[in-house]
VOGU-3710 file (C-alpha; in Angstrom, 3 decimals, decimal comma):
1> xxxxxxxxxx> 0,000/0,000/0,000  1,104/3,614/-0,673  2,283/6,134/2,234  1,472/9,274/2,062  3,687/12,181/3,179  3,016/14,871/6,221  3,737/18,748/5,732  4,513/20,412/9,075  3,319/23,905/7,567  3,332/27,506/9,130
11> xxxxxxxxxx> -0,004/29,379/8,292  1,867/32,359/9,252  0,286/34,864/11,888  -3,292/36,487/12,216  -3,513/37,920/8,250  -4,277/35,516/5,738  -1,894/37,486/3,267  0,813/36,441/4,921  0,578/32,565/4,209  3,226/31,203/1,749
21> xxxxxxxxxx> 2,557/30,383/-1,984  4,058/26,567/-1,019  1,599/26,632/2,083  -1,188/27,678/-0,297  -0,317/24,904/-2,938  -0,276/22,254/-0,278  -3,841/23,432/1,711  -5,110/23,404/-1,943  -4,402/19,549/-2,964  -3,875/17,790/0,745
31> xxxxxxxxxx> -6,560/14,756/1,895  -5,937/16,336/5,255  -5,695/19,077/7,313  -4,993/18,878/10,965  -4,952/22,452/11,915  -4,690/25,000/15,719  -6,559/27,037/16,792  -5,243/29,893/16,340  -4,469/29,603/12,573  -6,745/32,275/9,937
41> xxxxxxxxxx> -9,709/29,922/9,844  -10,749/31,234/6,031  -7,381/29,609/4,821  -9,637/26,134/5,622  -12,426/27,014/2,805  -9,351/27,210/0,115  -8,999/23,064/0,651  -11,052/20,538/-1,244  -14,492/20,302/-0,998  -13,503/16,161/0,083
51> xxxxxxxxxx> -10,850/17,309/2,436  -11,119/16,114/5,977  -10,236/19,097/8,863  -9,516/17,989/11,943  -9,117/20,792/14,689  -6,879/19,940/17,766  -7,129/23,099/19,455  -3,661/23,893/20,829  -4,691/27,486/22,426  -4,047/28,431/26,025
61> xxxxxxxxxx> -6,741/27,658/28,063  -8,759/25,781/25,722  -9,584/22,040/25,143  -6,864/20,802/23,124  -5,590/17,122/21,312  -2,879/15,665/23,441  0,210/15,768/21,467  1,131/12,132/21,434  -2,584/11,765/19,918  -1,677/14,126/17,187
71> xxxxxxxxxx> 1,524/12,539/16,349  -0,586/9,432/15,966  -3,328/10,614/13,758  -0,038/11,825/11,691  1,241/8,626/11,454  -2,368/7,026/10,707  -3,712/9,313/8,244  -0,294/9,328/6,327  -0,368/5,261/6,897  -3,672/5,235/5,011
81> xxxxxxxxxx> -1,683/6,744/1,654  -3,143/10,578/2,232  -1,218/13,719/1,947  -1,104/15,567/5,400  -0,891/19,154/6,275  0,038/20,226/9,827  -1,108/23,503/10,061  0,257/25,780/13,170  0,450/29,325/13,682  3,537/31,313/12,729
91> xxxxxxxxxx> 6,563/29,073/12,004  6,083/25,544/13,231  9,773/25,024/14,082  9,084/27,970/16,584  7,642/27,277/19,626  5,210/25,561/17,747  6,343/21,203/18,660  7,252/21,131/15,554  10,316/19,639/15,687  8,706/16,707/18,051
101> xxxxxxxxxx> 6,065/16,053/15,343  9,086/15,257/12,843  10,890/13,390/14,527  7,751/11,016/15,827  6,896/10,973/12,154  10,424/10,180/10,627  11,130/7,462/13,048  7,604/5,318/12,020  9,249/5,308/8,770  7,004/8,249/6,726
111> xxxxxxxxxx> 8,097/11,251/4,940  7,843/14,692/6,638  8,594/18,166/5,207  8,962/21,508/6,900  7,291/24,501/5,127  8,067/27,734/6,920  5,820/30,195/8,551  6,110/33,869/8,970  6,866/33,766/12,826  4,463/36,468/14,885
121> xxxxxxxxxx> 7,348/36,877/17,049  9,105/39,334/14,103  5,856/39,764/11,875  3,463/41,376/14,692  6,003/43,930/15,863  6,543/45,136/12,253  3,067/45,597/12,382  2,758/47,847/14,799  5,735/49,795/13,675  8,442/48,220/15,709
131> xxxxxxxxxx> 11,627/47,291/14,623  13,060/44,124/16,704  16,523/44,937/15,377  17,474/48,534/15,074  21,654/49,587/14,415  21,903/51,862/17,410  19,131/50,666/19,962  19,415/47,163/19,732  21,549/44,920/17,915  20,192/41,594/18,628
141> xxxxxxxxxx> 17,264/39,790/19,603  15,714/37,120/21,798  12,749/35,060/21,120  11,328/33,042/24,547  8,173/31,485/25,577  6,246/32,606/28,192  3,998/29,437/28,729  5,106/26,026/28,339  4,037/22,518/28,905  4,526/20,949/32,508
151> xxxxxxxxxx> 5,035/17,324/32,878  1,022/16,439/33,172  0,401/18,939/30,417  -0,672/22,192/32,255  0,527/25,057/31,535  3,092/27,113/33,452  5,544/29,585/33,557  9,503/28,878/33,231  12,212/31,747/32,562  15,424/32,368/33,512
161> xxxxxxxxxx> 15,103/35,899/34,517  18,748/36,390/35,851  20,150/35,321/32,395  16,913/37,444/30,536  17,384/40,601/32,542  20,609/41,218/31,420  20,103/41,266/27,535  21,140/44,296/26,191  18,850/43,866/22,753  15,457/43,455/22,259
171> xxxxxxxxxx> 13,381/40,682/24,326  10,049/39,030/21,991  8,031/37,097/24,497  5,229/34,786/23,113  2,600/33,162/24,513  3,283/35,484/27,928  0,057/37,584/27,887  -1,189/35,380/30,788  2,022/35,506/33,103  2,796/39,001/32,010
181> xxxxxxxxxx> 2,300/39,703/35,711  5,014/37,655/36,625  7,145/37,830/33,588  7,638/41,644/34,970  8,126/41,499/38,608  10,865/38,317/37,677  12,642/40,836/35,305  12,873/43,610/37,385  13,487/41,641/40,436  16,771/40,078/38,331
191> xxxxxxxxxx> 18,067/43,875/37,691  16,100/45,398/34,679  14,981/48,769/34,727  11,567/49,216/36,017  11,392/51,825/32,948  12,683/49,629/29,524  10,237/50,577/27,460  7,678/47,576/27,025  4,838/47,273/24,324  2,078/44,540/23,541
201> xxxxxxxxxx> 0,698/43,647/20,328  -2,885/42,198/20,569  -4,066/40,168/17,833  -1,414/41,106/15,207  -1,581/42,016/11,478  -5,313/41,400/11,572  -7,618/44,414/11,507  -8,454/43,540/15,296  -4,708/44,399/16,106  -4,314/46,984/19,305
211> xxxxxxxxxx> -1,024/47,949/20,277  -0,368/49,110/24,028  2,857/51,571/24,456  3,970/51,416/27,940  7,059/50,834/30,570  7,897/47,820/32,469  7,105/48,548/35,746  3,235/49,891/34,604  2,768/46,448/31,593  1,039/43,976/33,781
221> xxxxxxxxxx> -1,448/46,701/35,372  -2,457/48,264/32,132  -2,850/45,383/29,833  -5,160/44,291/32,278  -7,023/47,442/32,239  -7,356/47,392/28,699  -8,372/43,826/28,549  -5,348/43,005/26,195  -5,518/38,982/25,974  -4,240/36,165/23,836
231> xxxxxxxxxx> -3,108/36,040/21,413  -0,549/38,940/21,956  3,296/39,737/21,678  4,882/41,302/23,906  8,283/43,267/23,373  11,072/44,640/25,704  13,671/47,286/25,027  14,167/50,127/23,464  12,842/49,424/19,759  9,482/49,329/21,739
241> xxxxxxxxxx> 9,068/53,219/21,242  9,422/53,296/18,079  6,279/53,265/16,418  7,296/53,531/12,387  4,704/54,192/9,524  2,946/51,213/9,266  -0,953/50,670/7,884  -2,609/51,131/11,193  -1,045/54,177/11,725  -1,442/55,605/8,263
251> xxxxxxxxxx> -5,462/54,153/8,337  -5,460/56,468/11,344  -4,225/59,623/9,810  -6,918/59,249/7,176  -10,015/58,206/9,615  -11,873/61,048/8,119  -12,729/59,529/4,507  -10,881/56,103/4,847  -13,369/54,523/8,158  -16,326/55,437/6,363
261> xxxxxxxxxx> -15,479/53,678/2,668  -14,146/50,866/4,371  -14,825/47,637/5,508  -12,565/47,241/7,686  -13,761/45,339/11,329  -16,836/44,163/10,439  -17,841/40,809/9,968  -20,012/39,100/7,451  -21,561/35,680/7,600  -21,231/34,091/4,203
271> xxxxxxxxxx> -23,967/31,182/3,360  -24,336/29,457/0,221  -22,730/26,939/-1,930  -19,299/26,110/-1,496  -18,447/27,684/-4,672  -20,057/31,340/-3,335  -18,823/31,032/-0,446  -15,097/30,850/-1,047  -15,825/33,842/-3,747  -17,350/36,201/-1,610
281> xxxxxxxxxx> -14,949/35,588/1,448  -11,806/36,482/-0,765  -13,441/39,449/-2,134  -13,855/40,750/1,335  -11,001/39,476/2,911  -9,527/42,149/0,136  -11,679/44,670/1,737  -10,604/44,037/5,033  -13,840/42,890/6,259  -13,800/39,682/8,280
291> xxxxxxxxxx> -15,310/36,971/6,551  -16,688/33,949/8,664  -17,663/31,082/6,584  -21,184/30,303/7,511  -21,595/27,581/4,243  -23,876/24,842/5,117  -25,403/23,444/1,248  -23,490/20,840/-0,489  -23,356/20,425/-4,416  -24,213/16,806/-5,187
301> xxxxxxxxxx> -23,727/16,371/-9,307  -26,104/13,926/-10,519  -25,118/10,664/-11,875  -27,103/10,842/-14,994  -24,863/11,165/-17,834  -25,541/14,359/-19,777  -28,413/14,147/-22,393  -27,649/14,293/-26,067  -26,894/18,031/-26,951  -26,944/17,822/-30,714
311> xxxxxxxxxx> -31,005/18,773/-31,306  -30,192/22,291/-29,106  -30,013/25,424/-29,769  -29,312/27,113/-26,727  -28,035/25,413/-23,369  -28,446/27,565/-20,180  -26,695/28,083/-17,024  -28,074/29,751/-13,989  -25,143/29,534/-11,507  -20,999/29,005/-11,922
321> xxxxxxxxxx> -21,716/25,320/-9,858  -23,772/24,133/-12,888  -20,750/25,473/-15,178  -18,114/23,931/-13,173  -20,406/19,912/-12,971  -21,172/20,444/-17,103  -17,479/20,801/-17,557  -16,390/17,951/-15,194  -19,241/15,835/-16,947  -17,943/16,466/-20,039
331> xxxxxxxxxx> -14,302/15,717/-19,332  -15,607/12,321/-17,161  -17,774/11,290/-20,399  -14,832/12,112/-22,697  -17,111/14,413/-24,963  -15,031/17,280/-26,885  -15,966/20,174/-26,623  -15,575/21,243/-30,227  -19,034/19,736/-30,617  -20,597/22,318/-28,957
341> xxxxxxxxxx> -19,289/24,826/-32,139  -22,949/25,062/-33,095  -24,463/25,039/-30,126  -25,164/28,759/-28,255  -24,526/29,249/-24,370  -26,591/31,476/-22,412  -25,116/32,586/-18,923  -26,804/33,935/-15,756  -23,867/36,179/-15,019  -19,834/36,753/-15,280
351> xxxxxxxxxx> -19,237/34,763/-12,644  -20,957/31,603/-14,797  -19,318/33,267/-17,943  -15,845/33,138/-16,605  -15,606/29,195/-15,484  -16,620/29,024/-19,217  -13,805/31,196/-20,231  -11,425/29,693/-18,841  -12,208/26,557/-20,529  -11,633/28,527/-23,536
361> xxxxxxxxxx> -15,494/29,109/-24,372  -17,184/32,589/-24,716  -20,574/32,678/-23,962  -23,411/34,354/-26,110  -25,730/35,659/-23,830  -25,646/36,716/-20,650  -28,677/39,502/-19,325  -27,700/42,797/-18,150  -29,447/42,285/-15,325  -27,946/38,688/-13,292
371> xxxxxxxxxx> -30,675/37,455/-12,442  -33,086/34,189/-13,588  -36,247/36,417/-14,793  -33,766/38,873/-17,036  -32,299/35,807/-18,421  -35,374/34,244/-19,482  -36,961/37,329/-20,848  -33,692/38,381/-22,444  -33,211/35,003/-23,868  -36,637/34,417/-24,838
381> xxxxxxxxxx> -37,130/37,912/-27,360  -33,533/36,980/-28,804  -34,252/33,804/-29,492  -38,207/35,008/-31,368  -36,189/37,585/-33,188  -33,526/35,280/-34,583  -36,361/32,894/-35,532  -38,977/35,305/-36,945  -38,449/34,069/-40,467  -39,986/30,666/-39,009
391> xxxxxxxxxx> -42,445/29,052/-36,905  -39,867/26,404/-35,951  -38,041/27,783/-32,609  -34,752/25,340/-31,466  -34,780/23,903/-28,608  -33,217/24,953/-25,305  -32,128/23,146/-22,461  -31,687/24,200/-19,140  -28,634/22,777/-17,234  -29,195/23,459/-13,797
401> xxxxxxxxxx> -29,967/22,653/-9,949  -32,733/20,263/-8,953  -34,064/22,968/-6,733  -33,780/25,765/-9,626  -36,182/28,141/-9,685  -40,266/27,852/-11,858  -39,288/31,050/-13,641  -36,956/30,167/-16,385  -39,514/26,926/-17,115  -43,077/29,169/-16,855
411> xxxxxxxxxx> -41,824/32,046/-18,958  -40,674/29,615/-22,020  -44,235/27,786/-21,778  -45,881/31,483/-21,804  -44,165/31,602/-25,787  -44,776/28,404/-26,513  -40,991/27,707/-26,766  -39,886/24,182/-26,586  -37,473/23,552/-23,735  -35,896/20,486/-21,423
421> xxxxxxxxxx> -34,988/20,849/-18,019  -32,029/18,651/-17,025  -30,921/18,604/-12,813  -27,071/18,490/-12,940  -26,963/18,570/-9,391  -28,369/18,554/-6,129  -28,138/21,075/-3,416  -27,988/19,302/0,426  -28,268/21,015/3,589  -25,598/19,964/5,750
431> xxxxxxxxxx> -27,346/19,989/9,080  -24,222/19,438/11,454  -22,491/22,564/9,245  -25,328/24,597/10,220  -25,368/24,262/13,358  -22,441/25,439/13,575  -22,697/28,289/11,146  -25,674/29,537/13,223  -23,373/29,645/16,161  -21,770/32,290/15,005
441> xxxxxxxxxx> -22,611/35,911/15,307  -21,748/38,628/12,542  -22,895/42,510/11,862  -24,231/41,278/8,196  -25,144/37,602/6,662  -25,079/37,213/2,927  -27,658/35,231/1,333  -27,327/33,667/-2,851  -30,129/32,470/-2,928  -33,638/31,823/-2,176
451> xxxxxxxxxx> -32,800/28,440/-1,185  -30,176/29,163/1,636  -32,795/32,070/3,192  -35,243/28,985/3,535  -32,781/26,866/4,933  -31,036/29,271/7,628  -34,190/29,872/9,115  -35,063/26,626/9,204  -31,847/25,802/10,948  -32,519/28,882/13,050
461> xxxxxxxxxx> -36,431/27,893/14,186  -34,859/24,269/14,803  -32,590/25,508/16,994  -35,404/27,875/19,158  -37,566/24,906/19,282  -35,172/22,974/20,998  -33,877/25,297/23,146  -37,816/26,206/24,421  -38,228/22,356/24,851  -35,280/22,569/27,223
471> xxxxxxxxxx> -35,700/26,201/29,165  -38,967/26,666/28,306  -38,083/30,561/27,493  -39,967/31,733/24,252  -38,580/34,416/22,123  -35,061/33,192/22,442  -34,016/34,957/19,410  -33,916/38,587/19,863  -34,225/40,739/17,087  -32,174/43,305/18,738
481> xxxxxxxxxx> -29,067/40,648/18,252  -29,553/39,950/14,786  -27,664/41,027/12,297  -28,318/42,851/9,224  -29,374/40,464/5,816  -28,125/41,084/2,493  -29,736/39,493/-0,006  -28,915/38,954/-3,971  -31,827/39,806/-6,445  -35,442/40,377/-5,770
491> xxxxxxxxxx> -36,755/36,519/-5,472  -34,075/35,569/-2,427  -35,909/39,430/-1,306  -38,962/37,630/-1,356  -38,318/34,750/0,512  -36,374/36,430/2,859  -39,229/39,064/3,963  -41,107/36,262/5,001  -39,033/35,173/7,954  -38,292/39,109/9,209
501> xxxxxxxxxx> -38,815/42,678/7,628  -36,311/44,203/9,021  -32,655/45,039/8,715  -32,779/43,809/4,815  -30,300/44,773/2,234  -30,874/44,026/-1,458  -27,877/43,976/-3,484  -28,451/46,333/-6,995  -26,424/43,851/-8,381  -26,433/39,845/-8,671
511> xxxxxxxxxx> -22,815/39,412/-8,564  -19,900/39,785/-6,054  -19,056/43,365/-6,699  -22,613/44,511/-6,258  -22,648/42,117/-2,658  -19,347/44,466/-2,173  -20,630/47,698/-3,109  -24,041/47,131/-1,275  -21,876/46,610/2,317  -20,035/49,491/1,385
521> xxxxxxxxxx> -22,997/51,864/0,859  -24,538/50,584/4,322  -21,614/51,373/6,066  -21,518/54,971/5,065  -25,106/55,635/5,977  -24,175/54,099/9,577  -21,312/56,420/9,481  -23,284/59,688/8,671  -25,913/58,483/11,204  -22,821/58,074/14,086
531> xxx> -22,204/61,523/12,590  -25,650/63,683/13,149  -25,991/61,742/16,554
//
């Protein structure tokens, strides 16, 4: 039987942008990922759709995999022929067990490969505009731990402060937010000035990041203050003054136009199809909005073979999924595709038109308007004007979802125009995945489609029923704690205002950028409002 081969990867720290391109490659093609907690959890919906994740925690305080139990499901998932990715924050060689992981691995015989991280203990003081290594303040620097593993796993607290307390450089202390107490009084007790200058970085390079400037003998009693917690960095000596031009800072100098255009901070539940739902959370990852991946349908292609295309004259497709499953189809059936040469394509959107595209087909029609009722009617008055010379109209088929909408169908029987409807796929509701997805709470949630709105509330009253069963408390879901809909066209509108009227968003546009563009214009009128009040 074939081994497979583990990848002890770094995800880097906090920002997704700073993930490698080899880290990337791997998370794209691996069977599995076995990933920490405190890893960029988007960087999890750019893995296969079959990929299993496996979260072992590894976060202070939190429930975490033992780490002979994670060397193990190494060994067994990389026994079983699969390619592995070990996924850890920052570098995995640094303070990360990295090098334990190898070695267990190595020694039962499998292959193992280190793929460097960007390490937060360099990346998140650069981020805040400090230097760890600066030619006349501090010529070298130390990197230490401030919580590590006792014998029965706790955790605990284990420096040499005599030896630490005499570095003339910079000091880069991970992991010490929770003993910064300690870490403090054991310095200065060992000799160091009470007044080093002493800064911590709180949730680094994200847009969440808060930077606290202070001494040493004043660190412990106002990180506290300022509820600064984990994850944080915390630096020692005299590059922690500086404070450099770096994006935070310059997003501050321009708070007057740049806050209100931005999208920076807020959060956005994403639903949909697996396919929307890794679109949409790049685009505003770009943006600087946080993205949480709230994706609970499943595509299921069909196992019909594809029908005989050669009596069409149009073939239509009302989402990139049923692109993407025509294409695989065709590949899988070994048709070639030069046979569709007289065969026309209408498209729903560019989104459909570009899978298409970069097949090397151009599609020719696609509505101005994405949605399914300006496709029909669009379609329908080309295809009566190319055909007014005859009573005979070609036949169209529409390639599509089981669950597609009646409109395409009812407006080709309203002109008599022959058509065939053929499912390509099926669209499951992943029940576990929306439970989860429901857990979590965000200032907007994004609905495709008319479908998902049905299903999140479904998951939702599920959920309210259950918990009245148990507590017997109605009205468990508070309309003051939801958050703010956005949905695409007017039909997911319509199903949508029949579960709440309120806090609705329409996007003008059925496609990413008008998703995009639609949280953008929101935000300004909350900013104007923050303004008059």
């Amino acid at each position: 039987m074939k081994i497979g081969k583990v990848y002890l990867v770094g995800a880097g720290c906090g920002s997704t942008g700073l993930l490698t391109i080899k880290a990337l490659e791997l998370l794209l093609s691996c069977d599995v990922v076995l990933y920490d907690n405190l890893i960029p959890k988007e960087v999890l919906t750019w893995t296969r759709k079959d990929c299993e994740k496996v979260d072992v925690g590894k976060r202070y305080g939190g429930l975490s995999m033992k780490q002979q139990d994670i060397q193990d499901l190494l060994i067994k998932k990389a026994r079983e022929g699969k390619t592995v990715v070990r996924l850890k924050g920052g570098d995995p060689y640094i303070f990360g067990r990295g090098g334990e992981e190898f070695l267990a691995v190595k020694k039962a015989g499998i292959d193992c490969e280190q793929v460097p991280g960007i390490s937060s203990a360099f990346a998140v003081p650069a981020a805040a505009g400090i230097p760890v290594t600066h030619r006349k303040m501090a010529r070298s620097v130390t990197v230490v731990t401030g919580t590590i593993a006792g014998e029965h796993g706790q955790e605990q607290l284990q420096l040499d402060f005599e030896t630490l307390a005499k570095l003339e450089g910079t000091l880069v202390i991970l992991m010490g937010i929770h003993h910064v107490e300690a870490i403090a009084d054991g310095l200065i007790r060992a000799g160091k000035d009470p007044n080093t200058p002493c800064a911590v970085i709180m949730e680094g390079t994200t847009q969440q990041q808060r930077c606290l400037r202070t001494i040493l003998v004043s660190v412990a009693q106002e990180s506290k203050a300022q509820g600064f917690h984990a994850p944080a960095v915390i630096v020692i000596g005299p590059v922690a003054e500086l404070e450099l031009l770096s994006k935070k800072e310059q997003a501050k100098e321009e708070k007057a136009t740049t806050q209100r255009e931005s999208l920076s901070g807020v959060t956005v539940g994403v639903t949909g199809t697996p396919h929307f739902v890794k679109k949409l959370s790049t685009a505003l990852w770009q943006q600087k909005a946080y993205a949480w991946d709230m994706g609970f349908m499943d595509i299921v292609p069909t196992q019909t073979p594809l029908p005989d295309l050669a009596a069409c004259g149009w073939i239509v497709f009302t989402s990139p999924n049923g692109a993407h499953i025509f294409l695989d189809k065709c590949r899988q059936e070994q048709r070639d595709l030069r046979s569709l040469s007289s065969i026309s394509i209408a498209v729903i959107g560019p989104g459909t038109a570009q899978v298409f595209e970069e097949a090397g087909i151009y599609v020719d029609y696609m509505p101005p308007i994405y949605d399914t009722t300006h496709l029909a009617k669009g379609l329908i008055k080309r295809i009566i004007k190319e055909q007014k010379h005859t009573s005979l109209f070609p036949l169209t088929m529409f390639l599509r979802s089981q669950e597609g909408s009646t409109i395409l169908p009812a407006l080709f029987q309203q002109q008599n125009l022959p058509f065939v409807d053929v499912p390509l796929y099926n669209i499951e509701v992943q029940k576990e995945k929306r439970a989860v997805a429901l857990q979590k709470k965000s200032d907007y949630v994004v609905f495709g489609s008319a479908m998902g709105v049905r299903a999140y509330f479904e998951g939702i009253e599920e959920q309210t029923v259950e918990y009245v069963q148990q507590t017997n408390v109605e009205n468990h879901r508070k309309k003051s704690l939801e958050p703010r809909y956005l949905c695409v066209g007017d039909r997911c509108k319509e199903e949508l205002e029949k579960y709440t009227t309120e806090s609705i968003l329409t996007a003008k546009e059925a496609s990413i950028e008008g998703i995009v563009s639609c949280l953008y214009e929101d935000r300004k009128r909350n900013a104007k409002k923050e303004d008059i009040l």
